[in-house]
N, C-alpha and C positions, 0 to 999 in steps of 0.2 A: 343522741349522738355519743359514740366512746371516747373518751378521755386519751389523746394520743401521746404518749411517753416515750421518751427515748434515754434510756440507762445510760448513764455514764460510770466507767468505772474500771480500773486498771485490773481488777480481778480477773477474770474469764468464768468460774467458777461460779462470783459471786454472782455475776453478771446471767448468766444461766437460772440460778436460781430464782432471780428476781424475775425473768419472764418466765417459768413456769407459774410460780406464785401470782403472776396479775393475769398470768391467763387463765385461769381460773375465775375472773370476776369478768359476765359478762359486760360490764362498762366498762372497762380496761382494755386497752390497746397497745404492746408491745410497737414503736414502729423504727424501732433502730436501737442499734448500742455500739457503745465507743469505751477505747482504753484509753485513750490519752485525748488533753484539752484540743489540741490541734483538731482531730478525727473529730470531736463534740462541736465543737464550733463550725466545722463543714458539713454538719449532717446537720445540726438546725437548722443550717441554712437552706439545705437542701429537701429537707423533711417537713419542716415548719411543724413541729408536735404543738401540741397544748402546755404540756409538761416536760422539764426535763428534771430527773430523779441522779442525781448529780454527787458523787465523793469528793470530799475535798483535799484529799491527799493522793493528788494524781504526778504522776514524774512530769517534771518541766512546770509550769503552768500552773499553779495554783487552782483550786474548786473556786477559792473568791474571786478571782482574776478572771477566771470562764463568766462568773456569776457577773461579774461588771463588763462584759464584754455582751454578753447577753441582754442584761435591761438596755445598752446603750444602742445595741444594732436591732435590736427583735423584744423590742416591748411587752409585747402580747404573749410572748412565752414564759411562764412563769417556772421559779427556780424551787426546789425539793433539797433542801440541804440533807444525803444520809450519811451519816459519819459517825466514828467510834468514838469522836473527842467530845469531854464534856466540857473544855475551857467557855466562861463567861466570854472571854473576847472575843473565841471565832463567834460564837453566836453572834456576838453585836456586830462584828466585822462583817460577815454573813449579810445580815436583814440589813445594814448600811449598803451593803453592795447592791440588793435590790432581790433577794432568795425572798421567795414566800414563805417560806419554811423549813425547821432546822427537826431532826428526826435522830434519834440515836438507834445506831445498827442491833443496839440489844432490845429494841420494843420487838414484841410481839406482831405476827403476821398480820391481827387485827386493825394493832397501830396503825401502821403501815398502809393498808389500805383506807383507813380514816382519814388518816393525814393526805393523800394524795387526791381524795374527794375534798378534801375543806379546800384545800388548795386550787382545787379546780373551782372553785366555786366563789374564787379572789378573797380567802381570808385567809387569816397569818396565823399557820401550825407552827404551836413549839414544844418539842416534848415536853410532858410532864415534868421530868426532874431539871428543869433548864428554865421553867413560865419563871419563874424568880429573878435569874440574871437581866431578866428584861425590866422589872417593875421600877419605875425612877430612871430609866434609862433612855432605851429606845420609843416609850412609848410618849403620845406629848403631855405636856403641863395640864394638872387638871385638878382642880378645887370645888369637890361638892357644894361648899357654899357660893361659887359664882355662879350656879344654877337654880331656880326654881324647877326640882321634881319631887314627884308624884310618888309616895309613900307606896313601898314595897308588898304585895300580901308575901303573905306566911311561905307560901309553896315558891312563888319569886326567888324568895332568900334561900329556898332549899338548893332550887336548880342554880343559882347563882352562885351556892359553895361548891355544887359539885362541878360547874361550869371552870369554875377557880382552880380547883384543885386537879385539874386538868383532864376527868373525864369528858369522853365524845358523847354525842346526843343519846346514841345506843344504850351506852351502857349507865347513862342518867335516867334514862326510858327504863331501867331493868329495876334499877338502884328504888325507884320512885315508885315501881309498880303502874307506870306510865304507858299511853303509845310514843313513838317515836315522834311522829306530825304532834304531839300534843308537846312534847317536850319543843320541840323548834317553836312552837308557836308562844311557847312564854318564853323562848329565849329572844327570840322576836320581837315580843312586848319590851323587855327588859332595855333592847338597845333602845326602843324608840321613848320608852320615859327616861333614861339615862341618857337621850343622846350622844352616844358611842356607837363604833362600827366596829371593831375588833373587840376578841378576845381580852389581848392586853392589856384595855381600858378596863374590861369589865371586873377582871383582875385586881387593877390596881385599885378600882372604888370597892370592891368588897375588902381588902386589905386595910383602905383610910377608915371604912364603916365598920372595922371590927367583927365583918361574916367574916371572913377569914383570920385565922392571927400567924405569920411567921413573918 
């Protein structure tokens, strides 16, 4: 089944570009776009996408505003933050409102479609240079030592820095001279001796465990 998107976004231009670019990925589904929050919020309603790929600097209306009007009326449709701003707060403001994911218009086309699949696939995309304003924040309280787990192998800890450091499965698959199913499948393991479901988490424990240091 395609991934059904519907662009939000006060450009026209930008707006254009973005449905050539997913139409080119045969699980991607252009099924509407909108310039302003009004238009956005009557086309989900009327559309019912999967996904809405959503700016947060629209006239009138706020991107977070849409984003909380959105979890509140239409649950099931999840929120794609793309936006130029790197401020720590919108992001937290953002993923408070109930966005799956917050994406910087300067990633790369890859990104972009990375991010739109995690997203579909109910986990919380954050750009790389942005996973940091989240750690100790957004994500919940968590103390390695109120857990008994299961000692890390060697390759664990590899794909868990690169997991940190905010590469996609793809390109930890390349990194590692990996398959891609082989990478999911110790990232896989990872949540389940960690007890974690996001990103975020995983993040944050390589951070407290010194795989990562910043």
């Amino acid at each position: 089944m395609p991934i059904n998107i519907l662009i939000v976004d006060d450009h026209g231009i930008l707006r254009a570009g973005l449905r050539v670019l997913l139409g080119t990925e045969p699980d991607l589904n252009v099924v509407g776009e909108a310039g302003s929050a009004e238009e956005a919020l009557a086309l989900a309603e009327a559309l019912k996408p999967d996904l809405v790929l959503l700016d947060l600097s629209l006239p009138g209306v706020s991107g977070i505003q849409v984003t909380t009007r959105l979890k509140q009326k239409q649950p099931h449709i999840r929120t794609l933050i793309l936006t130029v701003h790197e401020e720590d707060i919108l992001l937290r403001e953002a993923i408070r409102a109930g966005a799956s994911g917050y994406i910087l218009k300067k990633a790369v086309e890859t990104e972009l479609i990375d991010a739109i699949r995690a997203v579909a696939r109910n986990e919380l995309y954050v750009h790389p240079a942005m996973t940091r304003a989240l750690i100790g924040d957004v994500s919940p309280e968590y103390s390695a030592s109120e857990k008994s787990i299961e000692p890390l192998t060697t390759r664990e800890k590899e794909v868990l820095r690169y997991i940190a450091q905010g590469h996609t499965n793809k390109q930890i698959a390349r990194l590692l001279n990996l398959s891609v199913r082989t990478v999911e499948s110790h990232r896989s393991n990872l949540m389940g001796k960690l007890g974690m479901s996001t990103r975020v988490e995983l993040v944050r424990y390589a951070r407290d465990n010194k795989i990562i240091t910043y």
